[in-house]
Phi, psi and omega in degrees: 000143188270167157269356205278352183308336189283158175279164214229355138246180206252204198279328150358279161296325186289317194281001167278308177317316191306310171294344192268314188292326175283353168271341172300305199311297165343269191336302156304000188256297168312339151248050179078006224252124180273138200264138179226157179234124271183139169296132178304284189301114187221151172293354177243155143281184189269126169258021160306113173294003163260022177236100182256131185270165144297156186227164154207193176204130156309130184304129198026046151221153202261312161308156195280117156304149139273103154336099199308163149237044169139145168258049180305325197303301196298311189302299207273020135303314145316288188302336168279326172295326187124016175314318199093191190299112178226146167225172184227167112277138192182168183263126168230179196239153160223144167289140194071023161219131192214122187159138169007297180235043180215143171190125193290014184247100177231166197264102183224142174250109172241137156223185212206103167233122196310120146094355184253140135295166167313297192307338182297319201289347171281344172296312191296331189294296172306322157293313196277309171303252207357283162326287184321310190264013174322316189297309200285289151246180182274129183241129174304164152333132156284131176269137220242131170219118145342125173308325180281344177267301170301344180246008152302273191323323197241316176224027179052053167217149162280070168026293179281339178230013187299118152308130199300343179270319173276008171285294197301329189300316190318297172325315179258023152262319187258039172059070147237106173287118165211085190302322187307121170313142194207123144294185202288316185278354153279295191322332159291328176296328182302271220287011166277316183265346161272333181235308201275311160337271221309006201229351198273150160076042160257330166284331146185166188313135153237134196267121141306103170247188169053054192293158179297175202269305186269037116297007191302312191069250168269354190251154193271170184253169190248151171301148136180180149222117035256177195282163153200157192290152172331007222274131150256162137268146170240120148223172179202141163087359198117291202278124167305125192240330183209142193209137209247149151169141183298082214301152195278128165215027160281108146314309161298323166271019147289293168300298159339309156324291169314293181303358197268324189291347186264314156282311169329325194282329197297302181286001182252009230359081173272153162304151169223101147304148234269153172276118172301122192258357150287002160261329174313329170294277209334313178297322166309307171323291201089131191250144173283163172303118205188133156263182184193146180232171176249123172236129188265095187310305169319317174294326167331318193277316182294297145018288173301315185240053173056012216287183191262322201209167192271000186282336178280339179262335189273190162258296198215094179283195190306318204253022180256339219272000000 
């Protein structure tokens, strides 16, 4: 008989997660924010091309369902209807990522609050991490750095004006081998996710803001020049913990978004997932002015108890489940 039947945390860890979902709720409760709940299974996917959704098939339906990777689509449906101030706790799946600080299987606390900016929701964002790790340590003041400043700062290049030929150099002056052809924005996610993440947040969290315009993802841009986006990041310790943003509520530009994303996905041959077209109504509809953060609650947990990896914070990861 094998082992592999045991959970891979002990009772310990369950009863810290248990205490941590319960300071999240507390926490939300105390400022009004009402907990909803959302479907796993939706007619669109994600077409971020650094995001792969899971599929299945339904029984008399002829399209394919997708496995949320946030339930954003569905909270701003809500938020269009007049829900208000909302959050969720919940599972979500992404494909390919298995790994260390990975499980296509997670835990995510998203929320969405009407009339807060980017910059209001990391104060609030930095409240609740406090809170959740409070029992386990004490955390400083977050500190707010630029994208364009962390990737100065961390991998001696310039963020904003940098070239897919000075991306790659940066990347083989810090030992990072990569054959693969990369526009300018995976060259940027390599030294964002090999050199500078691993670096950021080891003295207190630090919020990455003002991500470049063509990362906007879901978030609207800010002027300047060049523009960059509404955006936040949370990391601590290294580990991306949050990803943010003063929310995009143009429709026509949203569906632009999504096809600038299809293609990229088209030229990478990548899947191409179906576009939610309710949320694009929802938008048409009008969502009021809000921001919404994601936050990935298993890492959190790990965190909280020192774990090595994120399989010490789960009950059962992929290859136990």
């Amino acid at each position: 008989m094998t082992e592999d039947w045991r959970p891979t945390a002990t009772r310990r860890t369950l009863e810290a997660r248990a205490a941590m979902l319960a300071r999240a709720r507390a926490f939300f409760a105390e400022r009004g924010v009402l907990e909803v709940d959302t479907p796993i299974l939706g007619a669109g996917g994600t077409t971020d091309p650094q995001i792969e959704s899971l599929s299945t098939r339904v029984r008399g339906i002829d399209a394919p369902r997708y496995l949320a990777t946030s339930p954003e689509f569905a909270m701003k449906r809500l938020l269009a209807a007049g829900a208000g101030p909302i959050y969720q706790i919940g599972k979500v799946f992404r494909d390919e990522e298995h790994g260390r600080w990975h499980n296509p299987e997670f835990t995510m606390i998203e929320w969405y609050r009407p009339g807060l900016t980017d910059g209001d929701l990391m104060s609030e964002v930095e409240a609740l991490v406090a809170a959740l790790l409070a029992p386990h340590r004490p955390l400083r003041a977050a500190e707010r750095l630029t994208y364009a400043d962390a990737l100065g700062r961390h991998a001696g290049v310039d963020g904003a004006s940098a070239s897919v030929a000075d991306l790659r150099r940066a990347a083989d002056a810090h030992g990072i081998v990569c054959d693969a052809p990369l526009d300018r924005d995976a060259a940027l996610d390599l030294l964002m996710g090999l050199v500078v993440g691993p670096r950021l947040g080891r003295d207190a969290p630090c919020f990455v803001t003002d991500y470049p315009a063509s990362q906007a993802s879901l978030a609207r841009l800010k002027p300047g020049n060049p523009p960059v986006a509404a955006r936040f990041e949370l990391y601590l310790d290294g580990i991306e913990l949050a990803n943010g943003f003063h929310e995009l509520s143009d429709a026509r530009e949203q569906r632009a978004r999504f096809e600038t994303d299809l293609a990229t996905r088209r030229e990478r041959g990548q899947r191409l997932p179906a576009i939610d077209r309710r949320l694009l109504d929802a938008l048409e509809a009008g969502l009021p002015d809000c921001a919404g953060v994601a936050l990935g609650f298993d890492r959190l947990v790990a965190l909280a108890i020192g774990a090595a990896a994120l399989r010490e914070a789960l009950a059962f990861p992929i290859d136990r489940a």
